[in-house]
C-alpha angles and dihedrals in degrees: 000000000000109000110218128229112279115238102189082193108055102017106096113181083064097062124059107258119254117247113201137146102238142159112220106164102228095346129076101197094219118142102174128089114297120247114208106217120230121271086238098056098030114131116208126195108280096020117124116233119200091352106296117029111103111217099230090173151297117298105171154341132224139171094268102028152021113237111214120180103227152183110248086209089196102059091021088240135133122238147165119256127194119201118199112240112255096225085070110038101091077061107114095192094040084059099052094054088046090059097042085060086066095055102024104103088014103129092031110101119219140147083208103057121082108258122234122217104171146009141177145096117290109240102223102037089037074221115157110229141177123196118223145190102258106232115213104204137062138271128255104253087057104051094040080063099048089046092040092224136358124244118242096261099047094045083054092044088058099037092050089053086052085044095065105045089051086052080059106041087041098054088056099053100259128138125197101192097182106067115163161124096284105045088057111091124194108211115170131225132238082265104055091255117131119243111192115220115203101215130194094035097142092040100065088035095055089052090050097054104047098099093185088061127119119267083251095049103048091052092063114174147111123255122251089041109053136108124242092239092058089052093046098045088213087156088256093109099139148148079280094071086059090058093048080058100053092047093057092045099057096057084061100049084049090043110033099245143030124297088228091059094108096044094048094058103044093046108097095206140019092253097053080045095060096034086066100048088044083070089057122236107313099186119065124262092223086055101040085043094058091057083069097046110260138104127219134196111274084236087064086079103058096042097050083045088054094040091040103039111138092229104069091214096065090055130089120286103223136035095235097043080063091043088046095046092047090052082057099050096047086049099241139119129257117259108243106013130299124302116243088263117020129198116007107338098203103067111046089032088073100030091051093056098055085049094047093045092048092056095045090062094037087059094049094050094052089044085057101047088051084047097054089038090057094042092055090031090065096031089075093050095045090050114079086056080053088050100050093054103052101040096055085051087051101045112026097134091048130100101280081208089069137005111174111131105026099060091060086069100077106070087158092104084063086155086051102046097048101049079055093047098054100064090037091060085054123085120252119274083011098091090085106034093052100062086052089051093045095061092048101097090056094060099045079051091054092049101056092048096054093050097054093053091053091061097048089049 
């Protein structure tokens, strides 16, 4: 049988469906492959689910749940619940990850995680739930479809907002692994203004931490935004793999579609699909960019070749030093002020010191070459009163008209003498140009040095 051409892109029953408690209006934004509940779990409109949450409607189905929009009959507010399927649920393993979603980002604080209300197993469906904060809104990948493409600063607006939740999820330990388009939710605020929801967070976590998983589903993840560590399994899989997905994500938001889209349509399978995103991108963004009619910023390609290496060590540390660095590089602002160390913090943090150290002694050298000029430069001009009163204690008896060999005789103001000594050895008009001259070789010393630093920086 012919075997027809792979899109990565289009192509769902090749990605891991995205579980997400939404509210689409009409729509429900799923694009896997559709799983029909059982007759003994499904919830119809009206119907009343562990004693007080009103079914409203269906949102969404995924490969573990069922998301229902429903009445929380207790508090009058509308939430998402999520009711395990039950042709998992005699899966010990499949309940346990099902519980750990619940718990997963618990203790970490963020307007831009999903929040959990409830959680538990209904009692007369034996049914495994979790209760959820309802988002009005849309997710990214399809309102990327409906603008077309997003403008530097409210890509970085967006992506700053996702920065931060991931500094937070990362510190604690926690991966998503499926970052993408369509797991980043754009509520508003009573101003107008856009909150980004992560979504899925437990799901792909849950999946991370199962040891007992298969190799594919431990590398959860969506082409084209996965690592090559996640397709290769190599045990790597990090906070870093989050960052190569945000880096590709945001060149399609700039764009208006995935780097990978060429090569997704010309790859005849999934694995010669992932064998060519496991080399890393080969042609620049900036270039690739321009075939779809837009220019980006020359920075661009550096900072998508640092967010997007193949070696994860070669990539940024945090979330919001990539966020940071890419604001730089479109030439915008942050949204709501600098981070406490913007861009990459590595580079310029050492190279700063040694600078910072070489002017320090070039300016004290300098201080202390000032300080020696004006000091021989107002010897010569306090001498002669010295003078005047030495030389009247060492010859009184003498002839006032000339003194000239007597006063040799008291070399008991030896301090004295010899202050006045050292500018009369010097030739005249010469007492302020020699200090200067006398420094010099440090400074030519200074120069080189600096220099040198700078090109190795």
């Amino acid at each position: 049988m012919e075997q027809k051409p792979f899109n990565a892109l289009n192509d769902a029953a090749s990605m891991p469906p995205a579980l997400s408690c939404l509210n689409r209006g009409a729509r429900t934004g799923y694009d896997g492959p559709h799983v029909n509940a059982s007759p003994k779990t499904e919830l119809f409109p009206g119907s009343i689910f562990h004693g007080h949450y009103q079914i409203v409607r269906t949102i969404n189905a995924g490969a573990m749940g069922v998301v229902y929009e429903v009445l929380d009959q207790k508090t009058r507010r509308r939430r998402a619940l999520k009711v395990m399927l039950p042709s998992i649920i005699q899966n010990e393993e499949m309940r346990e990850r099902f519980k750990l979603e619940a718990t997963i980002t618990a203790e970490i604080v963020s307007d831009h995680l999903v929040e959990t209300f409830d959680a538990g197993v209904d009692p007369e469906t034996g049914a495994p739930f979790l209760t959820m904060e309802l988002l009005q809104g849309d997710d990214l990948a399809n309102l990327l479809h409906e603008r077309g493409r997003y403008a530097a600063a409210e890509l970085v607006t967006l992506l700053w907002q996702i920065a931060r939740a991931l500094d937070k999820t990362h510190a604690a330990g926690i991966v998503h692994r499926d970052l993408k388009p369509e797991n980043l939710f754009v509520t508003y605020r009573d101003d107008g203004s856009p909150r980004v929801k992560v979504l899925d967070f437990g799901i792909a976590k849950m999946v991370a931490q199962a040891e007992a998983a298969d190799r594919h589903t431990r590398n959860l993840g969506t082409p084209p935004y996965m690592s090559p560590e996640q397709i290769t399994g190599d045990g790597t899989i990090g906070p870093r793999s989050d960052l190569y997905a945000l880096g590709h994500i945001a060149y399609a938001l700039l764009v208006g579609q995935p780097y990978w889209m060429e090569e997704s349509k010309t790859s005849e399978t999934v694995y010669a699909f992932l064998m060519t995103m496991m080399q890393g991108a080969k042609e620049l963004p900036t270039r690739r960019a321009k075939r779809y009619g837009l220019s980006l910023p020359e920075p661009f390609d550096a900072w998508f070749g640092q967010a997007t290496a193949v070696d994860p060590a070669a990539r940024f540390e945090r979330a919001s030093d990539q966020i940071a660095a890419l604001a730089a590089a479109l030439g915008v602002d942050l949204p709501d002020g600098k981070p406490a160390a913007p861009v990459p913090a590595k580079p310029p943090s050492n190279a700063n010191k040694k600078l910072g150290l070489l002017v320090a002694v070039a300016i004290a050298a300098l201080l202390l070459g000032v300080a020696l000029v004006i000091v021989f430069a107002r010897r010569p001009a306090d001498e002669p009163a010295s003078s005047t009163h030495i030389a009247p204690a060492a010859s009184t008896h003498a002839a006032p008209p000339e003194p000239p060999p007597p006063p040799p005789a008291p070399p008991t103001t030896t301090p004295e003498t010899a202050a006045s000594a050292l500018p009369s050895a010097l030739p005249s008009g010469s007492s302020r140009a020699k200090p200067p001259s006398g420094k010099a070789p440090s400074k030519p010393a200074t120069k080189p040095s600096l220099y040198d630093q700078l090109k190795t920086l």
